[in-house]
C-alpha distance (Angstrom), angle and dihedral (degrees) to the residues before:
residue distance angle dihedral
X1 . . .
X2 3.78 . .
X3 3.91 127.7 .
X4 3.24 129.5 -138.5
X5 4.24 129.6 -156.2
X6 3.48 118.8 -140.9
X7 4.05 116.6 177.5
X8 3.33 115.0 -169.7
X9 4.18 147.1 149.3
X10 3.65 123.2 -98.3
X11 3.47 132.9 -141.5
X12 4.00 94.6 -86.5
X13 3.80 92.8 42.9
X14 3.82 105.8 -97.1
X15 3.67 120.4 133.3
X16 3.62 116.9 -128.7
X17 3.96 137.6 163.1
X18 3.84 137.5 -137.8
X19 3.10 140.8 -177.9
X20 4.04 129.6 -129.1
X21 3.61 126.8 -168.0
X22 3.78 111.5 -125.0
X23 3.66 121.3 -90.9
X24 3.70 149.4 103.0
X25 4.41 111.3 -53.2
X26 3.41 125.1 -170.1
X27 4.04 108.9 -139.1
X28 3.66 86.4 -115.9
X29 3.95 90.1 66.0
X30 3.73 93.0 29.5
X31 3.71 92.7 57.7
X32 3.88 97.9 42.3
X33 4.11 99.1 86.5
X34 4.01 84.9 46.7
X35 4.40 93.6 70.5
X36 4.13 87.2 -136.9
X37 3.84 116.3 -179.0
X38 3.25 127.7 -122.8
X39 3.87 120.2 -50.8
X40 3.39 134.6 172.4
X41 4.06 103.7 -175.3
X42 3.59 130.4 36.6
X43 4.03 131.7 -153.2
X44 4.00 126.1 -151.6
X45 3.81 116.3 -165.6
X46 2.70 112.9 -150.2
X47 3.91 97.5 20.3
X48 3.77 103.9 -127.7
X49 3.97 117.1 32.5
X50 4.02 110.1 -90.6
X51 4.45 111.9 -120.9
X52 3.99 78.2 -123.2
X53 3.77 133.4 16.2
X54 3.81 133.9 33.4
X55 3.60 141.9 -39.9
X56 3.81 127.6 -160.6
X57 3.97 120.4 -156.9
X58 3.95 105.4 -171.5
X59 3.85 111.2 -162.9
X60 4.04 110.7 -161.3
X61 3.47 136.4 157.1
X62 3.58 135.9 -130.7
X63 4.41 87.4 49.2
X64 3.15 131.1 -86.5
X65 3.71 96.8 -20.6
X66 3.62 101.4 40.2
X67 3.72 133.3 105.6
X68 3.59 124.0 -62.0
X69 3.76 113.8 -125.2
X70 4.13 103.5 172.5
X71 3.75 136.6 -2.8
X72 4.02 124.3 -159.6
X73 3.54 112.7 -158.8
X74 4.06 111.9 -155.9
X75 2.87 116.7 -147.9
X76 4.16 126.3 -150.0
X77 3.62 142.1 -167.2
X78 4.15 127.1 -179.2
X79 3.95 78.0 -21.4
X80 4.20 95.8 -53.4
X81 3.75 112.5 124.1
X82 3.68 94.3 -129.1
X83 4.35 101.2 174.3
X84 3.42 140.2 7.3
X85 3.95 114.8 -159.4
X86 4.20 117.0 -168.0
X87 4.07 118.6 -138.0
């Protein structure tokens, strides 16, 4: 089965990497390594995940027009989600 790399930063600021085998995530379990605060609305741009290029979810709170408190940006290849960076 294919692996995945994800680097990211944790919670006290170190940067660390796992790996993920390939798959369908929900956000929920996508965003769980990444120690996001609390959100209550979520923003996909561009709505469904491009075969190459990036994708940015934006997790806020206060809706829609709230304030932005993290951003993931997916990152695809020939369909294959090949990185996921935190913001």
């Amino acid at each position: 089965m294919p692996v995945t790399t994800i680097d990211y930063t944790t919670a006290a600021g170190a940067s660390t990497t796992t790996n993920i085998d390939a798959g369908t995530y929900s956000v929920k379990q996508m965003a769980q390594g990444f120690h996001l605060p609390e959100y209550d609305y979520l923003e996909f741009s561009p709505a469904a995940a491009p075969a190459t290029g990036d994708q940015t979810i934006t997790y806020k709170t206060g809706g829609s027009g709230g304030i932005t408190v993290a951003t993931l940006t997916l990152t695809y290849s020939s369909g294959d989600l090949v990185s996921v960076a935190k913001a």
